[in-house]
CHARMM internal coordinates of N, CA and C (Angstrom, degrees):
IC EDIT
DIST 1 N 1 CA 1.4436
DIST 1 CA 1 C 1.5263
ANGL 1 N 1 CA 1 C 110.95
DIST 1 C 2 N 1.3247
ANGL 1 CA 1 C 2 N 110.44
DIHE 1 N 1 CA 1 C 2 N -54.45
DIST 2 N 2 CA 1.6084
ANGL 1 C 2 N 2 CA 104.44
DIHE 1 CA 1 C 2 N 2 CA 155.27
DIST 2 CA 2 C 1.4720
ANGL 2 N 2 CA 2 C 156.65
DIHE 1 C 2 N 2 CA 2 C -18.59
DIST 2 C 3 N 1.5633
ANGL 2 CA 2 C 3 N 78.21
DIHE 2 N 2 CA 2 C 3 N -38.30
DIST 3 N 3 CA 1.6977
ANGL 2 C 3 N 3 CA 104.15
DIHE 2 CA 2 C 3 N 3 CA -169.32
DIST 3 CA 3 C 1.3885
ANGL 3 N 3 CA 3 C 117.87
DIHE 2 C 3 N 3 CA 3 C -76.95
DIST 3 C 4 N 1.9921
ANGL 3 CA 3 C 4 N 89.93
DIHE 3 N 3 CA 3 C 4 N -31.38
DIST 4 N 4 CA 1.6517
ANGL 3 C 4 N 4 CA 119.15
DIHE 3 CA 3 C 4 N 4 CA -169.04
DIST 4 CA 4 C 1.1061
ANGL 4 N 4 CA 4 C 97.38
DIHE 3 C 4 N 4 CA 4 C -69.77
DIST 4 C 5 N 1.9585
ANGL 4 CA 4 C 5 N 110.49
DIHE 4 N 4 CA 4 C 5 N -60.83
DIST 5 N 5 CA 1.5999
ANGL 4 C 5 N 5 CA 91.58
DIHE 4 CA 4 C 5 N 5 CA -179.29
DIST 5 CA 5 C 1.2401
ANGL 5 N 5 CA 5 C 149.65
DIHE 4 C 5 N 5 CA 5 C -81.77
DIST 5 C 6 N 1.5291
ANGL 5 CA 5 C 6 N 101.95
DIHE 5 N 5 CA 5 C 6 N 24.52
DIST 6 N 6 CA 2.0210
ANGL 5 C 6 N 6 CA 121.90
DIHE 5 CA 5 C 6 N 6 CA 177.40
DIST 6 CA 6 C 1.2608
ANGL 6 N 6 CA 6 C 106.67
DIHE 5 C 6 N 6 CA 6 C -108.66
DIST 6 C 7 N 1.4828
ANGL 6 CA 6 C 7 N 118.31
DIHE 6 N 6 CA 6 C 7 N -11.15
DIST 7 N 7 CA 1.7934
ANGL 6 C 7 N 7 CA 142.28
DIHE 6 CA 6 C 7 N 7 CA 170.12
DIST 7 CA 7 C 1.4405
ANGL 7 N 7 CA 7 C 93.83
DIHE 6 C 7 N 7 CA 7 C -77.97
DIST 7 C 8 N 1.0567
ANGL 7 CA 7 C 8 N 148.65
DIHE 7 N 7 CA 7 C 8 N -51.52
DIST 8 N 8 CA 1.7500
ANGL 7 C 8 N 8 CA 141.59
DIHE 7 CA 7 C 8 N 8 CA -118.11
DIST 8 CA 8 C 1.8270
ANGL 8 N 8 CA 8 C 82.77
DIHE 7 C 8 N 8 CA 8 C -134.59
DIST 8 C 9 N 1.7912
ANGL 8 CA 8 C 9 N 126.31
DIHE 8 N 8 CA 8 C 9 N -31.78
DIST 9 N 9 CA 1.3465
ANGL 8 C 9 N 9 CA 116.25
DIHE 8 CA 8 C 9 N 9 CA 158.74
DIST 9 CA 9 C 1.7365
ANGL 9 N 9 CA 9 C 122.91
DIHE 8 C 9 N 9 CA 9 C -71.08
DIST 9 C 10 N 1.4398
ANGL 9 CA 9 C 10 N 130.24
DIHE 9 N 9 CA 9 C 10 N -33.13
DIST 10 N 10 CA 0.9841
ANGL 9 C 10 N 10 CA 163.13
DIHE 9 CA 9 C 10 N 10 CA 169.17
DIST 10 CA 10 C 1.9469
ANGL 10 N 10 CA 10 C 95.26
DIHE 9 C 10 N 10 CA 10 C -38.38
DIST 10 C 11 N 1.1529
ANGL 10 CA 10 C 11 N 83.62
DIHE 10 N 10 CA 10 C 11 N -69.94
DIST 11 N 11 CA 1.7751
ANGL 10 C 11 N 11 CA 88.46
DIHE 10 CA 10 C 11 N 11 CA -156.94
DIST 11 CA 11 C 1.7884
ANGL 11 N 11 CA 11 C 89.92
DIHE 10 C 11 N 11 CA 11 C -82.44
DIST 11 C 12 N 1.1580
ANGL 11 CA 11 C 12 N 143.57
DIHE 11 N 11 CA 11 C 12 N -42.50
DIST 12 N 12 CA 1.2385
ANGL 11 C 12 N 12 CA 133.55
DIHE 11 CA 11 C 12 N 12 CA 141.13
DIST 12 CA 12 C 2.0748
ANGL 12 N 12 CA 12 C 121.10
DIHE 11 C 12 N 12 CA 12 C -0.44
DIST 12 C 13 N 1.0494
ANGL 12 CA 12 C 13 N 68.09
DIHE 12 N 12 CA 12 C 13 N -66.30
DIST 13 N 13 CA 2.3552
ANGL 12 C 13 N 13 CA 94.03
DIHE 12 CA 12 C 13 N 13 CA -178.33
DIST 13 CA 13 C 1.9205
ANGL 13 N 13 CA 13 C 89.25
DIHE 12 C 13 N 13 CA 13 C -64.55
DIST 13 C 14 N 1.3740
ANGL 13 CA 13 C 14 N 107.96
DIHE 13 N 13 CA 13 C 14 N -53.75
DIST 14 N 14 CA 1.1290
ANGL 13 C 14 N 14 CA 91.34
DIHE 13 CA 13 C 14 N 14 CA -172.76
DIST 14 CA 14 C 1.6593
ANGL 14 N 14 CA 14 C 132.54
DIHE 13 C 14 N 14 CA 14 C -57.83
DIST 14 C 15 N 1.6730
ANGL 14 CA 14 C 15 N 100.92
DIHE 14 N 14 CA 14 C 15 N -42.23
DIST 15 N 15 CA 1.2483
ANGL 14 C 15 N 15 CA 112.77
DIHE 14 CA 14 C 15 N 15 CA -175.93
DIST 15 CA 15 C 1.8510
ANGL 15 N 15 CA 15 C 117.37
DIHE 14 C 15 N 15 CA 15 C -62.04
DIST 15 C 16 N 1.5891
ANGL 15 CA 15 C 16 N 95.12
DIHE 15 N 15 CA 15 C 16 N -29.13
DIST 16 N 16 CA 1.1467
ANGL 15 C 16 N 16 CA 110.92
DIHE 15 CA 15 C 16 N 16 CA -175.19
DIST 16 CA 16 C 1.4353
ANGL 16 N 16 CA 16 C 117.17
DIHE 15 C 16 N 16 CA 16 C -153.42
DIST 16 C 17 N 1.9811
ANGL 16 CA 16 C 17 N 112.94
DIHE 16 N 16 CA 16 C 17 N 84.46
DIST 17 N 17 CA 1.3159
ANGL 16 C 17 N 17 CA 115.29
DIHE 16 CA 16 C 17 N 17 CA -162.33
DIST 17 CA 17 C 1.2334
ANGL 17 N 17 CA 17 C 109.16
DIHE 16 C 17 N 17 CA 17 C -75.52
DIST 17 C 18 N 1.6635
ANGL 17 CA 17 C 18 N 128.98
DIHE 17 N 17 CA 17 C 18 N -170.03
DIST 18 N 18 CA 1.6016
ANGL 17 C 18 N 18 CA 124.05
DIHE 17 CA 17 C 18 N 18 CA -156.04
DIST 18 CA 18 C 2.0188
ANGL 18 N 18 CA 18 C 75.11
DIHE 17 C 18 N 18 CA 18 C -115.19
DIST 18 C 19 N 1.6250
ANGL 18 CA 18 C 19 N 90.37
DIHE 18 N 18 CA 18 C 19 N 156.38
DIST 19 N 19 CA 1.5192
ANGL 18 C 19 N 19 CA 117.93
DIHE 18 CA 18 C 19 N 19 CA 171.54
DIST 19 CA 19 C 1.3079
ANGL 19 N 19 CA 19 C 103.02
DIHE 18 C 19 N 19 CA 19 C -38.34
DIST 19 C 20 N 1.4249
ANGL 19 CA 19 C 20 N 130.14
DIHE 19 N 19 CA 19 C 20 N 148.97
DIST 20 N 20 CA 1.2203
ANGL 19 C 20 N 20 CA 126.09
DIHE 19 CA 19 C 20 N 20 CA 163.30
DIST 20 CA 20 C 1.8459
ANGL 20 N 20 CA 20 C 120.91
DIHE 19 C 20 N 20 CA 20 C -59.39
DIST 20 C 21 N 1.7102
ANGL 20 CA 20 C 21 N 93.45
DIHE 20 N 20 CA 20 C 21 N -26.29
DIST 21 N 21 CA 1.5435
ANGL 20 C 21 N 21 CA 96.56
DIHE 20 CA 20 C 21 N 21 CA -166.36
DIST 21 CA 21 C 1.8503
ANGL 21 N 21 CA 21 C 102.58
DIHE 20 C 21 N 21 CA 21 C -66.78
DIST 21 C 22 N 1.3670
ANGL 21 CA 21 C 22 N 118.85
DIHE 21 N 21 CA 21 C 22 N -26.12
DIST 22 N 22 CA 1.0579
ANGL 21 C 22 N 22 CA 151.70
DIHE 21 CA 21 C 22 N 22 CA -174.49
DIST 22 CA 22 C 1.7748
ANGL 22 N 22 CA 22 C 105.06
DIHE 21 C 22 N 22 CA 22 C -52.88
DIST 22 C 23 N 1.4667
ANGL 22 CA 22 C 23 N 109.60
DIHE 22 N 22 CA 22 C 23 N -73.06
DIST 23 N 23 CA 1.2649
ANGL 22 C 23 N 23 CA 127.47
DIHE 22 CA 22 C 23 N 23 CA 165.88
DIST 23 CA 23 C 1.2042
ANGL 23 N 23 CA 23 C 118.02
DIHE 22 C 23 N 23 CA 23 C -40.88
DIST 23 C 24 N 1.7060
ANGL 23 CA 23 C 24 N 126.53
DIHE 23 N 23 CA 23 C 24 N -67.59
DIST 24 N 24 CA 1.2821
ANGL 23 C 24 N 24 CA 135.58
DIHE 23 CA 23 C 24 N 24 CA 155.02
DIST 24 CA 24 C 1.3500
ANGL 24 N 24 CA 24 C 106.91
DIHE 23 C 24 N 24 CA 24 C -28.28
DIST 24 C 25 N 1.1203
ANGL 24 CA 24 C 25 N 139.31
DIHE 24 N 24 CA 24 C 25 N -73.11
DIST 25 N 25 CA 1.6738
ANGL 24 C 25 N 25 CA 135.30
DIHE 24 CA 24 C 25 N 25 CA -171.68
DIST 25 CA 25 C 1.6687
ANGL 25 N 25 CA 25 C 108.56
DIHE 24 C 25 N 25 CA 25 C -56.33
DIST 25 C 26 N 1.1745
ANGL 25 CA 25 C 26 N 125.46
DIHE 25 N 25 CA 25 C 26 N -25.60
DIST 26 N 26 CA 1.1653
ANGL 25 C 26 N 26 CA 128.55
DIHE 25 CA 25 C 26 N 26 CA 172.30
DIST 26 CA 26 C 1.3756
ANGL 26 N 26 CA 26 C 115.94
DIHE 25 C 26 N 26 CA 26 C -68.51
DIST 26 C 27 N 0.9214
ANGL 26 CA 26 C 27 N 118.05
DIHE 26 N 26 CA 26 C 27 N -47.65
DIST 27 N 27 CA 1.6858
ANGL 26 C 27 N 27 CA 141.92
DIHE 26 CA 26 C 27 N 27 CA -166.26
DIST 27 CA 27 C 1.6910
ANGL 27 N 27 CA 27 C 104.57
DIHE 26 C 27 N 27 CA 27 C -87.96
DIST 27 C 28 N 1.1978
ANGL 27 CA 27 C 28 N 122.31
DIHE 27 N 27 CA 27 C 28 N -44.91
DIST 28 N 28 CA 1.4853
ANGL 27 C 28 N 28 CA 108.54
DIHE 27 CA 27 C 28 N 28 CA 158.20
DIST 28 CA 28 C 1.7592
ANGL 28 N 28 CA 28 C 117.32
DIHE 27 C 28 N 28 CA 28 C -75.35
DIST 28 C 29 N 1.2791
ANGL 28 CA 28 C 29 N 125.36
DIHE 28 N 28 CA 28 C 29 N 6.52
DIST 29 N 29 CA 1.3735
ANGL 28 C 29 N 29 CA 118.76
DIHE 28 CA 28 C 29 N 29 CA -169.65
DIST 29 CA 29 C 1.7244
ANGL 29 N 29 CA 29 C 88.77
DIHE 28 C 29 N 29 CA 29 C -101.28
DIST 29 C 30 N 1.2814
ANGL 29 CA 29 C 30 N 112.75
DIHE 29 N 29 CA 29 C 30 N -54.08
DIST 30 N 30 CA 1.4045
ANGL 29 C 30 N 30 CA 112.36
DIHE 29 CA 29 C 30 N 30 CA 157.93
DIST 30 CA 30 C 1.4795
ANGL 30 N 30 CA 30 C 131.30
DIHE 29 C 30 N 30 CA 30 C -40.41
DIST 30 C 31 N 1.1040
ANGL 30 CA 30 C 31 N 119.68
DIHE 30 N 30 CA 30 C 31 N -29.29
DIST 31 N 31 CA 1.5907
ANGL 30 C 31 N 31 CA 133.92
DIHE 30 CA 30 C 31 N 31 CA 178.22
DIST 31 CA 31 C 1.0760
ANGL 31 N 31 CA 31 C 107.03
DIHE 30 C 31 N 31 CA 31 C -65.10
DIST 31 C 32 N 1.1315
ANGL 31 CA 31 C 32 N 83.41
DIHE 31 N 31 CA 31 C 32 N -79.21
DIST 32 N 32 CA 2.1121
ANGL 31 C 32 N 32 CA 100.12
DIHE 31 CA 31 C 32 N 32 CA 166.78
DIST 32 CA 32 C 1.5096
ANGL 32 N 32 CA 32 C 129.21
DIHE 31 C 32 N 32 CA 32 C -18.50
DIST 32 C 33 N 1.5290
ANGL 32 CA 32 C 33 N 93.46
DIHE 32 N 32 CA 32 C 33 N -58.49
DIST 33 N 33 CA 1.2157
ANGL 32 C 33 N 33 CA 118.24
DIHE 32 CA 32 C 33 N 33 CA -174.60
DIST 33 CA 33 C 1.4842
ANGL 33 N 33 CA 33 C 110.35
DIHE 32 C 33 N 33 CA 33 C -51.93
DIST 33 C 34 N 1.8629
ANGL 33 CA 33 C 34 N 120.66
DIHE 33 N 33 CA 33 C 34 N -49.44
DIST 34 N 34 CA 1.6350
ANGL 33 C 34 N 34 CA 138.69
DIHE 33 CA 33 C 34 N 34 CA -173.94
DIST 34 CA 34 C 1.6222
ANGL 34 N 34 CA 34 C 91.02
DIHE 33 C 34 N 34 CA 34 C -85.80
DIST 34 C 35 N 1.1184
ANGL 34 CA 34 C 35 N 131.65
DIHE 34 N 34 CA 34 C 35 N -15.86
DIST 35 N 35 CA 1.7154
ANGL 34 C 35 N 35 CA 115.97
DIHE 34 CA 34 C 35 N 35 CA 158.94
DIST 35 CA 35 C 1.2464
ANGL 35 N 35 CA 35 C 115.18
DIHE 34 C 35 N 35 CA 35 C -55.02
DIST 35 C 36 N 1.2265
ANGL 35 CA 35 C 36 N 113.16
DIHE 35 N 35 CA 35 C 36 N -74.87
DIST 36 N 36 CA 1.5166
ANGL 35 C 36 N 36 CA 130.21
DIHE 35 CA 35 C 36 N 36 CA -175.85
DIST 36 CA 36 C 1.4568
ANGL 36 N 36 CA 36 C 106.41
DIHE 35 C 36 N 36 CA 36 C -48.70
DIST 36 C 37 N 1.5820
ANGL 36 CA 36 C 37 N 128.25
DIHE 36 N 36 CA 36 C 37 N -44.02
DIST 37 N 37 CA 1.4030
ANGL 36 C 37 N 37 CA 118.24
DIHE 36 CA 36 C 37 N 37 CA 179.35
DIST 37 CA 37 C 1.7604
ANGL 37 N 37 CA 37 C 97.84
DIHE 36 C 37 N 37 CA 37 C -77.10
DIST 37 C 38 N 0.7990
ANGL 37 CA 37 C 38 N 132.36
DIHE 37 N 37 CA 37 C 38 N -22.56
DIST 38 N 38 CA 1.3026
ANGL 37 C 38 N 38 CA 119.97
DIHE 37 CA 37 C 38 N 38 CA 179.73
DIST 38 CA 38 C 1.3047
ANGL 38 N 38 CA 38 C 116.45
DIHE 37 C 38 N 38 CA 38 C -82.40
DIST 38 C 39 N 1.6948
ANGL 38 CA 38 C 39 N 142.11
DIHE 38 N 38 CA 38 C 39 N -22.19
DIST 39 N 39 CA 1.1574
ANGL 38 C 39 N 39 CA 140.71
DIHE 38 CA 38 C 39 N 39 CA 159.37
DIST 39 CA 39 C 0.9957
ANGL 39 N 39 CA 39 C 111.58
DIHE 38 C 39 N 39 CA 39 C -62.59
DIST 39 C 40 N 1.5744
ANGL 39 CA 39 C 40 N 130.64
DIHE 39 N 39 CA 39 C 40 N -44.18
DIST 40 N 40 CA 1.3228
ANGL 39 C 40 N 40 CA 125.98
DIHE 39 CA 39 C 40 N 40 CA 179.04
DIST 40 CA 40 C 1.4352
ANGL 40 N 40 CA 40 C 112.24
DIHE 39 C 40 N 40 CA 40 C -84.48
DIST 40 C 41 N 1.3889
ANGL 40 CA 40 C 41 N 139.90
DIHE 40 N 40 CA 40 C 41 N -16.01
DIST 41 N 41 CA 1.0776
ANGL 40 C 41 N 41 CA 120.34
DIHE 40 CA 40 C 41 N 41 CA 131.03
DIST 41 CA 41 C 1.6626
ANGL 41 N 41 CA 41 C 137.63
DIHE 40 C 41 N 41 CA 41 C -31.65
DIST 41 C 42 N 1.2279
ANGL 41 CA 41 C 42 N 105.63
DIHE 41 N 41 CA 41 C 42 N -69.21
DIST 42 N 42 CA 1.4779
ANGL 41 C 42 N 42 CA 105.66
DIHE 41 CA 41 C 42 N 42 CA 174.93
DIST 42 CA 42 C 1.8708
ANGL 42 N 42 CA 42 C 115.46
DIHE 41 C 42 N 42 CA 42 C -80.51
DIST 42 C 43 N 1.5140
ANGL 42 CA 42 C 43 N 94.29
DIHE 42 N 42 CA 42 C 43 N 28.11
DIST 43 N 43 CA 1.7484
ANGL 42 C 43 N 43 CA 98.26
DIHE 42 CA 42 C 43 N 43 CA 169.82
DIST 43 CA 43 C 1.2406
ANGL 43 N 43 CA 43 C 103.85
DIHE 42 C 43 N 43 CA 43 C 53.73
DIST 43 C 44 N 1.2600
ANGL 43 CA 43 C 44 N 141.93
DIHE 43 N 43 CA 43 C 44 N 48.94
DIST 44 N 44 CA 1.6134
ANGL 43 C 44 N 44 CA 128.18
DIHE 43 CA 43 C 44 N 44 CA -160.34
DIST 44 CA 44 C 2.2536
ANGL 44 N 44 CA 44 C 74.23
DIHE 43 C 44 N 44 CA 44 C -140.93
DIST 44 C 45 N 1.0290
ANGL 44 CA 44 C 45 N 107.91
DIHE 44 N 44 CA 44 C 45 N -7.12
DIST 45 N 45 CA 1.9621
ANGL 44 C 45 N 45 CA 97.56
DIHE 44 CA 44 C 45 N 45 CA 167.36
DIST 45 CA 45 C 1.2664
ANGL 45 N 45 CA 45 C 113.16
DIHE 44 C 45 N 45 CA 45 C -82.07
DIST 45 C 46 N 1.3593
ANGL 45 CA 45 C 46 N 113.71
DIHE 45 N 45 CA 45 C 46 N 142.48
DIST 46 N 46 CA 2.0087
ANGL 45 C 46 N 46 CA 116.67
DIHE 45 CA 45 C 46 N 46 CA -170.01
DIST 46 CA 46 C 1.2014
ANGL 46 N 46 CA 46 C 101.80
DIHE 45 C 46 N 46 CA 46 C -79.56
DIST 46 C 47 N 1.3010
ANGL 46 CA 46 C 47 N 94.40
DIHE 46 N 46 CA 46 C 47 N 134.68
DIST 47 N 47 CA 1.8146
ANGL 46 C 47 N 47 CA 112.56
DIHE 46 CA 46 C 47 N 47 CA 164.79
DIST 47 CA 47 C 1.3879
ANGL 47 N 47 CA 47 C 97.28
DIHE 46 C 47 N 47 CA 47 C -29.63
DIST 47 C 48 N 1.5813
ANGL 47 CA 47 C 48 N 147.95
DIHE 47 N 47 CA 47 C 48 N -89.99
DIST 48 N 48 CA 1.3311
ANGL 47 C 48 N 48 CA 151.92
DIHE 47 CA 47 C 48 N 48 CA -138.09
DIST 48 CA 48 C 1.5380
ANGL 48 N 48 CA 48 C 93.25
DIHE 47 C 48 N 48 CA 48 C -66.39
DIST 48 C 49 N 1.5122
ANGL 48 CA 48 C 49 N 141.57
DIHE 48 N 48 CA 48 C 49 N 22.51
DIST 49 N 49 CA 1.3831
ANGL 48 C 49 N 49 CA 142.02
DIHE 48 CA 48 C 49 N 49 CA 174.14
DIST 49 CA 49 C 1.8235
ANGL 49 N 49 CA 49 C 117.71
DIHE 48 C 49 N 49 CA 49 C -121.69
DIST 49 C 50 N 1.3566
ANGL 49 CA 49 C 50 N 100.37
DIHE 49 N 49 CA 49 C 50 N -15.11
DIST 50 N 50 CA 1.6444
ANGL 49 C 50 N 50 CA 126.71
DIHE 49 CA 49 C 50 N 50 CA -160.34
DIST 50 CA 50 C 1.4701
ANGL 50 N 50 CA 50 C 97.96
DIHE 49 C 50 N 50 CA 50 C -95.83
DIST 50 C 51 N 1.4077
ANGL 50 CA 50 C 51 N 97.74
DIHE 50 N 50 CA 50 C 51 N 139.42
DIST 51 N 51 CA 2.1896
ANGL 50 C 51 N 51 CA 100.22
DIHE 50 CA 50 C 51 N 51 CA 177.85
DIST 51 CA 51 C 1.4641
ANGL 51 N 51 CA 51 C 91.82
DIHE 50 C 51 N 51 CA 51 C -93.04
DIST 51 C 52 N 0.9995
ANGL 51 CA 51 C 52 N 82.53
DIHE 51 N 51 CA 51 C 52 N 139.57
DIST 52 N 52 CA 1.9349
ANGL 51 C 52 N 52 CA 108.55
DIHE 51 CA 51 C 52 N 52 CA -176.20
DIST 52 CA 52 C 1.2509
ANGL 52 N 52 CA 52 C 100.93
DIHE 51 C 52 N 52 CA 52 C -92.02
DIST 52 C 53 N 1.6368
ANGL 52 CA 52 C 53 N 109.86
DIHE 52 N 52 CA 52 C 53 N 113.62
DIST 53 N 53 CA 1.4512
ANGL 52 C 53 N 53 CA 129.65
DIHE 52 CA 52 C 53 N 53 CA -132.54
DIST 53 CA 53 C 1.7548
ANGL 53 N 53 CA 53 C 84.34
DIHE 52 C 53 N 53 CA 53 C -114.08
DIST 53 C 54 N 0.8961
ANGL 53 CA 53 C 54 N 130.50
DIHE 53 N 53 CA 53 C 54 N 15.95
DIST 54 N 54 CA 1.7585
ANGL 53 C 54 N 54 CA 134.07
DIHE 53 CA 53 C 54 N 54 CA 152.64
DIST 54 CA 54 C 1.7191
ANGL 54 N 54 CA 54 C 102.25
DIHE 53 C 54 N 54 CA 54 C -99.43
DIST 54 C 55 N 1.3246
ANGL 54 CA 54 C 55 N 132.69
DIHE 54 N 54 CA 54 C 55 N -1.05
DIST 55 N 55 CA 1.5607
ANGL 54 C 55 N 55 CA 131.68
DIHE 54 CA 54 C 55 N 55 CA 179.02
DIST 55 CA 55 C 1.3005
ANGL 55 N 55 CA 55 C 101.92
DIHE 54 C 55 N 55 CA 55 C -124.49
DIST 55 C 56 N 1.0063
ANGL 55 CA 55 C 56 N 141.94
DIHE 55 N 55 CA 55 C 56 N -1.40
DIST 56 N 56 CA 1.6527
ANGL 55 C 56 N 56 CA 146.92
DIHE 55 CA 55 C 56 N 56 CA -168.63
DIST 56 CA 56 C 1.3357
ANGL 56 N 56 CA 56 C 101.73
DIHE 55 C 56 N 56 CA 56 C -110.75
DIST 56 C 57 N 1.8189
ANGL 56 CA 56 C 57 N 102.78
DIHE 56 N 56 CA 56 C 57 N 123.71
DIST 57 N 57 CA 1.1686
ANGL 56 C 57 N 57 CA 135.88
DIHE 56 CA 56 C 57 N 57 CA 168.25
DIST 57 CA 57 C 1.9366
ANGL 57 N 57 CA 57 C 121.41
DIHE 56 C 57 N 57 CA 57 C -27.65
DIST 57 C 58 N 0.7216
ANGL 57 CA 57 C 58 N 101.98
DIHE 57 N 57 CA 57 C 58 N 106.59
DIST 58 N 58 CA 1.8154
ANGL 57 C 58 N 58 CA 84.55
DIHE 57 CA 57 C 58 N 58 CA 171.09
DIST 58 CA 58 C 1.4562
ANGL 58 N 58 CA 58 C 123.35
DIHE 57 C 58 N 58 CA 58 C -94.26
DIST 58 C 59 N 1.3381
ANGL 58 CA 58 C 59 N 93.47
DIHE 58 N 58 CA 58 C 59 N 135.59
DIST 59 N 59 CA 1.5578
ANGL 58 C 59 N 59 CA 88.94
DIHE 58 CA 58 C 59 N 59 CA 178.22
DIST 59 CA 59 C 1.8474
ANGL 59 N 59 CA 59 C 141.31
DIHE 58 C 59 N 59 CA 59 C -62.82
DIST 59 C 60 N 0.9217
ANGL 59 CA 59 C 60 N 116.31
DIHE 59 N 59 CA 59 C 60 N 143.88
DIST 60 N 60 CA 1.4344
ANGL 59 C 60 N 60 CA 93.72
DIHE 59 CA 59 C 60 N 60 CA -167.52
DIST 60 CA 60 C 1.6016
ANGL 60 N 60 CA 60 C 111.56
DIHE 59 C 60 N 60 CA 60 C -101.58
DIST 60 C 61 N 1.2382
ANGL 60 CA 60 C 61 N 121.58
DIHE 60 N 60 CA 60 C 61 N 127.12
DIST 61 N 61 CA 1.3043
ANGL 60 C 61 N 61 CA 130.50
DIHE 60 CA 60 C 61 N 61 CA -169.99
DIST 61 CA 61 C 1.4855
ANGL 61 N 61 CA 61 C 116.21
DIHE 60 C 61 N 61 CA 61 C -94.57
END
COOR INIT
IC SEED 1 N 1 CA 1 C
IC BUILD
């Protein structure tokens, strides 16, 4: 059922794709997004940005 409705959005996009300015805003929000995981990957994000992992929820398994 899933499949149908990313099939039936798909050909939607096709008939009628989004603005380019549209795409662009997508694609830098995404950019963005692998910045920020990549500073805090390489620990290079400031302490005053980081959840203070003695106050953070744990998940329950």
């Amino acid at each position: 059922m899933n499949n149908l409705i990313w099939l039936l959005r798909a050909s939607k996009w096709a008939r009628n794709p989004p603005r380019a300015r549209t795409v662009k805003m997508i694609v830098a929000i995404i950019a963005v997004g692998f910045v920020i995981a990549g500073l805090e990957r390489l620990e290079l994000w400031p302490d005053w940005a980081r959840l203070n992992e003695d106050r953070a929820p744990r998940a329950s398994r």
